[in-house]
C-alpha positions in Angstrom: 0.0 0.0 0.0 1.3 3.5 -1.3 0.1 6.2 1.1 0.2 9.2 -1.0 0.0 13.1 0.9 -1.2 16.3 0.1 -3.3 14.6 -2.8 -5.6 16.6 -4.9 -9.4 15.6 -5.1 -10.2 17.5 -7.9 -10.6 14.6 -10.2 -12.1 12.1 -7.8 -15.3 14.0 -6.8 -18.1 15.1 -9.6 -18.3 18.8 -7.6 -14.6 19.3 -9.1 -13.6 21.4 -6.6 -10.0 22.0 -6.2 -9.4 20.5 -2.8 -6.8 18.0 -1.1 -6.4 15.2 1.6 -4.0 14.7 3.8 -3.7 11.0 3.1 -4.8 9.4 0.0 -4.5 5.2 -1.5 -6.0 3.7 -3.9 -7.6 -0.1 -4.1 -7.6 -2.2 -6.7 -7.7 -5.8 -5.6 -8.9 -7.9 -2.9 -5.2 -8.3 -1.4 -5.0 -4.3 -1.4 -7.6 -4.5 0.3 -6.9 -6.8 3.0 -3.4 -5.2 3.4 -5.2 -1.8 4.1 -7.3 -2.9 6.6 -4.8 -5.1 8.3 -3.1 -1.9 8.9 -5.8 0.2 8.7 -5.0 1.2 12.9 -2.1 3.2 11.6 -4.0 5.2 9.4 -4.5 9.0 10.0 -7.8 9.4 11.0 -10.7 10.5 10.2 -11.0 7.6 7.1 -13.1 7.7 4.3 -14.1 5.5 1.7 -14.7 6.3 -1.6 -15.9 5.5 -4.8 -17.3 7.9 -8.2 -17.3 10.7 -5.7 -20.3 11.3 -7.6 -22.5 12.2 -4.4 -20.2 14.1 -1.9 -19.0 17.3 -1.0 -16.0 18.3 0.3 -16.4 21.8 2.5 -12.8 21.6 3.0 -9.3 20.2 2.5 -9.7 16.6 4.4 -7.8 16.1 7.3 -7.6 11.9 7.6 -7.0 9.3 4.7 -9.2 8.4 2.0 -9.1 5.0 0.6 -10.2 5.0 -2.8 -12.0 2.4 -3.9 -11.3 0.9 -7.2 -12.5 -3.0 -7.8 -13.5 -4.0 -10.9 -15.2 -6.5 -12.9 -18.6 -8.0 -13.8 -19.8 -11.7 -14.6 -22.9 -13.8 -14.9 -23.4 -15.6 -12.0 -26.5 -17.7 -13.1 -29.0 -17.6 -16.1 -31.9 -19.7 -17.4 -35.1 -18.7 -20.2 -36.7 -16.6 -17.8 -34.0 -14.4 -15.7 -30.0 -13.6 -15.5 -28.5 -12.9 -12.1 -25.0 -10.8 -12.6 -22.4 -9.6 -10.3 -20.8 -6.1 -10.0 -17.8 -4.9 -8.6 -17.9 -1.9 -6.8 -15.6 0.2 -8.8 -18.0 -0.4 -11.7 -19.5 2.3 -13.5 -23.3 2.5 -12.6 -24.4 3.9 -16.1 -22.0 1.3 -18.0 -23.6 -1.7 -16.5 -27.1 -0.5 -17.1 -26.3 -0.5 -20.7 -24.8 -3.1 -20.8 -27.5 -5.1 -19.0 -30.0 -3.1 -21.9 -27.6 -4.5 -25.1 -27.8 -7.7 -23.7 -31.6 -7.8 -23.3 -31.6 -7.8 -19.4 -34.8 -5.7 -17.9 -34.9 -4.2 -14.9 -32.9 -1.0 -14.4 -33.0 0.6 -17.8 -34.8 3.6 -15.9 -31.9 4.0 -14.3 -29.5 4.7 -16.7 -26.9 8.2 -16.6 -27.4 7.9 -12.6 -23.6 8.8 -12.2 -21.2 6.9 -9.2 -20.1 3.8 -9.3 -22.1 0.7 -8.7 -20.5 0.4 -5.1 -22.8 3.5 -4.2 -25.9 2.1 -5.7 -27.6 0.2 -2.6 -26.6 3.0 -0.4 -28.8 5.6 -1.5 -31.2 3.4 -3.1 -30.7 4.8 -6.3 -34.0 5.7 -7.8 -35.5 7.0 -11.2 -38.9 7.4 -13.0 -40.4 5.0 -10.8 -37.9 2.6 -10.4 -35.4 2.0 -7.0 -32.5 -0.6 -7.5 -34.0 -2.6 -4.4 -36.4 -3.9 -7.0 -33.6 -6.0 -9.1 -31.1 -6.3 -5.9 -30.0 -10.0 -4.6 -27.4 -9.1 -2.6 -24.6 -6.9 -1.1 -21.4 -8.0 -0.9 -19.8 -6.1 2.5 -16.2 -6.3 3.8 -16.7 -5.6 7.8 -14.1 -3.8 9.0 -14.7 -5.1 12.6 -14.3 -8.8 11.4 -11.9 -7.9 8.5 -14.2 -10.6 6.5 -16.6 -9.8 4.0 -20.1 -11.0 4.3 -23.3 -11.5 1.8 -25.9 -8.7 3.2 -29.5 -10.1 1.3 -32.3 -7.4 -0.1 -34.3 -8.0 3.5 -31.1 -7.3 5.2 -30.5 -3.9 3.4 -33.4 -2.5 4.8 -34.2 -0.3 2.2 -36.3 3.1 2.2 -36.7 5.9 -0.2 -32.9 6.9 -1.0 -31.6 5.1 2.2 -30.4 1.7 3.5 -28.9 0.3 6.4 -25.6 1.1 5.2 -26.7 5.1 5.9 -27.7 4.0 9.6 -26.9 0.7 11.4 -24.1 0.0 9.1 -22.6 3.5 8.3 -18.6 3.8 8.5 -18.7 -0.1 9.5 -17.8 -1.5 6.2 -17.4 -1.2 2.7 -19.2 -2.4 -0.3 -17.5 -4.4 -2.7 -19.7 -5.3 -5.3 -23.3 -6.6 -5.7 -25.3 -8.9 -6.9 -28.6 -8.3 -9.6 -31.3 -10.3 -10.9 -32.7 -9.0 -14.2 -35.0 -10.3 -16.7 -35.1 -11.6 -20.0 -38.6 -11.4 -20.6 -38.5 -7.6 -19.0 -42.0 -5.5 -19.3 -40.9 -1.9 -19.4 -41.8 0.4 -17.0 -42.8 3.9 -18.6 -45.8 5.3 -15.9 -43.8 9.0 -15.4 -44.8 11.1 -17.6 -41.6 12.7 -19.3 -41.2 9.4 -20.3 -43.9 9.1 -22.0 -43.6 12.4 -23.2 -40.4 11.1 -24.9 -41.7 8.4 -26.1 -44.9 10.1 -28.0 -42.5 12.3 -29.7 -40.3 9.1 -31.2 -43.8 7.9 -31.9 -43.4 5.2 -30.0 -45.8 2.9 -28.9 -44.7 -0.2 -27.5 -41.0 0.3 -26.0 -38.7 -2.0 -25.2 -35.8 -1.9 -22.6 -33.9 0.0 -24.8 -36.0 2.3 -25.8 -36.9 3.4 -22.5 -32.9 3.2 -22.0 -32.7 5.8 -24.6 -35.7 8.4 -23.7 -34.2 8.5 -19.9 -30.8 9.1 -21.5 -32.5 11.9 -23.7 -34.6 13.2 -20.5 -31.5 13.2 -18.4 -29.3 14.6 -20.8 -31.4 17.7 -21.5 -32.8 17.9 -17.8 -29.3 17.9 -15.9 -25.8 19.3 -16.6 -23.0 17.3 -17.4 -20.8 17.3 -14.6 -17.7 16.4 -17.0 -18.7 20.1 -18.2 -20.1 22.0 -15.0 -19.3 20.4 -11.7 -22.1 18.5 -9.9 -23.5 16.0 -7.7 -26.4 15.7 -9.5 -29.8 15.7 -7.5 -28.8 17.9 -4.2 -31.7 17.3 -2.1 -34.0 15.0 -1.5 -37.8 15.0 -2.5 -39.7 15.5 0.9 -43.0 13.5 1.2 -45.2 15.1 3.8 -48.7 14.5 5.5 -51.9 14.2 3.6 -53.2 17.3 5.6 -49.9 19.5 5.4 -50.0 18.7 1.3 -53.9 19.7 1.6 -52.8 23.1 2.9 -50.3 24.0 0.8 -52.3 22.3 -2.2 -55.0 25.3 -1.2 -52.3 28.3 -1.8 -50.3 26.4 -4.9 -53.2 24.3 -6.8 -50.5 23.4 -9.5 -48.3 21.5 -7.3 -46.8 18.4 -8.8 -47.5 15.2 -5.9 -47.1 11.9 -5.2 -49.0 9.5 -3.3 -47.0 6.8 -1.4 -48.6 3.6 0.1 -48.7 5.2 3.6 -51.1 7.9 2.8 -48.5 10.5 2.5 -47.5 12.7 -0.6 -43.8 13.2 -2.0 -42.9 16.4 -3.6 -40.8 17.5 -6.0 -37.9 19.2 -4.3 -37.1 20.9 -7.5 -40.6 22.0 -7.8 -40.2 23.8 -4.4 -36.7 25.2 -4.9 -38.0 26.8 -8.6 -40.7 28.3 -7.0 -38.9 30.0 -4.7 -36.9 31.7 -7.0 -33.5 29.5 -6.9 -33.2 28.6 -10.2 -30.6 29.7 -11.9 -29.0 31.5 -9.0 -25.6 32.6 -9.0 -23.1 34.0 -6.4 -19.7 34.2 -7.0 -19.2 30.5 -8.7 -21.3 28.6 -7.0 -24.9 28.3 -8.5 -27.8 26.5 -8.9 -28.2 24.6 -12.3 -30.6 27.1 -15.0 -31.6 23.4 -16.4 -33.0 22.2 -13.1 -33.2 23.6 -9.9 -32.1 20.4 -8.0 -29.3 20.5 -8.6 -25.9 23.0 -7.7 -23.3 23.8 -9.5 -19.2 24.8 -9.5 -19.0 27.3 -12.2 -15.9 26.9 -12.2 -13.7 27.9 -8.5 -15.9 28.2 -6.2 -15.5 26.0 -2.7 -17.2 23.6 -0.8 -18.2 26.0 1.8 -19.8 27.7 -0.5 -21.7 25.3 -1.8 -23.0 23.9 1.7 -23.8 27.5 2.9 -26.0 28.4 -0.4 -27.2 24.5 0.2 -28.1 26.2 3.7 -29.6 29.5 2.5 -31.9 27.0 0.4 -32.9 25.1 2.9 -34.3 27.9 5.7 -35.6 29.5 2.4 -37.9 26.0 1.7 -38.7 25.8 4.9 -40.2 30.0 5.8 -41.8 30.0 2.2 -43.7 26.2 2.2 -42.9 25.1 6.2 -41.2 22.1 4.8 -37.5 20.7 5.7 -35.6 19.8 3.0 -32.7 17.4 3.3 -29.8 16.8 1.7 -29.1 13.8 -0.8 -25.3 14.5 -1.2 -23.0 13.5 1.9 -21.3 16.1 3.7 -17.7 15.9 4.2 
C-alpha cells in the first residue's frame, strides 16, 4: 500500500472542486484491500471511503485518509429462459452496466441509466428513477466488515431499504465497505414507462410499444437535456431530497399552490418534488460568486468553475431555511457532507 499526501481531489469528486487530503490510496484488488485494513489502525484518522465521488461534498481540505475504492469486474453468476443474475464490482460504473444489462436484453434497471457513481454506491442511497429504485432488481450486497476484516453476503431483506436510504446510511454507516453486488434481471423484461416525461419522450419518437432499450434511450434523452453534465459543470447531481409530507400539510399547501406536482405513497403520504419547491422559490438559476444552482433544473448546484465547498454547503443552507419560511417544509440533503 502506497500512502500518498497532500493529494488533490479535484478529479475524484463530480463537484470538481480544487481540494486535497492529507492522506490518499488507492484499491484495486482484494489483497489491497486486505493489506489496508490489516493496517488500517495506523492510518491518520478520520478515514473515508470512496468510490465515483459522484455524491459528496467536500467543504474543506480533508484532514484523515481516503481510501479510494477501485475493484472491478462483472460476470454472470446464473442464467436460465426466464431471468439472469449478474455480479458487480464496486468500482464499476453505474451507467455502463445498465447499458450493458439493456444490449444484452436484461430488464430491470433501464430507468436507471446516466445515474452517475459507481455501482459500489448504488444500494446506499437506493438509487432511484422514474419509478424505479435498484432494491427492485437487488439479490445481494457483498460487505467487507471492518470489525471482522471478513466480508459478508448482506441479502435485499437485510439492506433494509427506504426511499434513497439503507442500512448502510444508519446501522451499518462507517462499518464496512461495499465491494460489489449482486442483480437479478429479466429476460422477458415488461418496461416500465408510468412517469410522464417518459412518455412524453416516447410520444414524440412515436413510439408505442417500447422495449428496454428504448426506454434506456428516452431516460438518456430526458437526463441529458434535464441535468448538466458534470464532466462540463461540476455537480452531484440531484442535491436534495424529495420530501414526502402529510396528507393534511400537502392539503394546505395544495390550497395556496393548486398546481403542485405530488405523489402518493402507500402510507397515505404525498412526495414532492424538491425541485418544484426550490424553482418556485426563486433559486433557479442562482448565481453567487461560482457557485450556483443549475438554470436546467433547480435540484441541482453547480461549480461554475472555482468556487468552494463552503460555498456550496452555505448556499445548500440558504436554500434550505428559504424552503422551509416559504412552504414550512424541511428539506434534506441527498449529497453527503464531508
Amino acid at each position: 500500500m502506497e500512502l500518498q499526501h497532500h493529494y488533490s481531489l479535484k478529479k475524484l469528486h463530480t463537484f470538481g472542486i480544487d481540494c486535497f487530503a492529507e492522506n490518499y490510496c488507492e484499491i484495486s484488488t482484494k489483497d489491497e484491500l486486505n493489506d489496508v485494513i490489516q493496517s488500517i489502525k495506523t492510518l491518520p484518522r478520520p478515514i473515508l471511503f470512496l468510490g465515483g465521488g459522484s455524491n459528496v461534498l467536500f467543504r474543506a481540505d480533508f484532514s484523515g485518509t481516503i481510501i479510494k475504492i477501485s475493484l472491478f469486474g462483472k460476470q454472470i453468476l446464473h442464467e436460465n429462459e426466464e431471468e439472469v443474475l449478474i455480479y458487480c464490482a464496486a468500482g464499476e460504473n453505474w451507467h455502463s452496466i445498465v447499458e450493458w444489462t439493456v444490449q444484452n436484453g436484461w430488464g430491470g434497471i433501464e430507468n436507471l441509466a446516466l445515474i452517475p457513481g459507481n455501482c459500489g454506491a448504488a444500494p446506499l442511497q437506493n438509487i432511484g428513477a422514474y419509478g424505479i429504485e435498484i432494491c427492485q432488481s437487488l439479490v445481494n450486497v457483498h460487505w467487507f466488515e471492518l470489525n471482522t476484516k471478513t466480508e459478508k453476503i448482506i441479502t435485499n431483506e437485510e439492506c433494509n431499504f427506504g426511499y434513497r436510504d439503507s442500512i448502510f446510511k444508519r446501522d451499518l454507516k462507517d462499518k464496512g465497505i461495499v465491494t460489489g453486488i449482486t442483480l437479478r434481471l429479466s429476460k422477458n423484461p415488461t418496461p416500465h414507462y408510468n412517469y410522464a416525461d417518459v412518455q412524453s419522450e416516447l410520444k414524440e419518437q412515436e413510439i408505442v410499444n417500447p422495449t428496454i432499450k428504448d426506454i434506456f434511450n428516452a431516460v438518456v434523452q430526458i437526463r441529458s437535456r434535464k441535468l448538466p453534465n458534470p464532466n462540463e459543470i461540476g455537480n452531484a447531481g440531484s442535491f436534495f431530497k424529495n420530501p414526502i409530507i402529510s396528507a393534511i400539510q400537502f392539503t394546505n399547501l395544495q390550497s395556496q399552490y393548486p398546481e403542485i406536482p405530488h405523489y402518493s405513497q402507500n402510507d397515505g403520504r404525498i412526495k414532492i418534488p424538491a425541485g418544484w419547491l426550490i424553482e418556485k422559490a426563486g433559486w433557479k438559476g442562482f448565481r453567487q460568486g461560482d457557485a450556483g444552482v443549475s438554470s436546467k433544473q433547480a435540484l441541482v448546484l453547480v461549480n461554475y468553475n472555482n468556487t468552494t465547498g463552503e460555498e456550496i454547503y452555505q448556499l445548500s443552507q440558504n436554500i434550505l431555511d428559504d424552503i422551509f419560511n416559504k412552504f414550512n417544509i424541511h428539506l434534506e440533503r441527498e449529497v453527503n457532507i464531508v
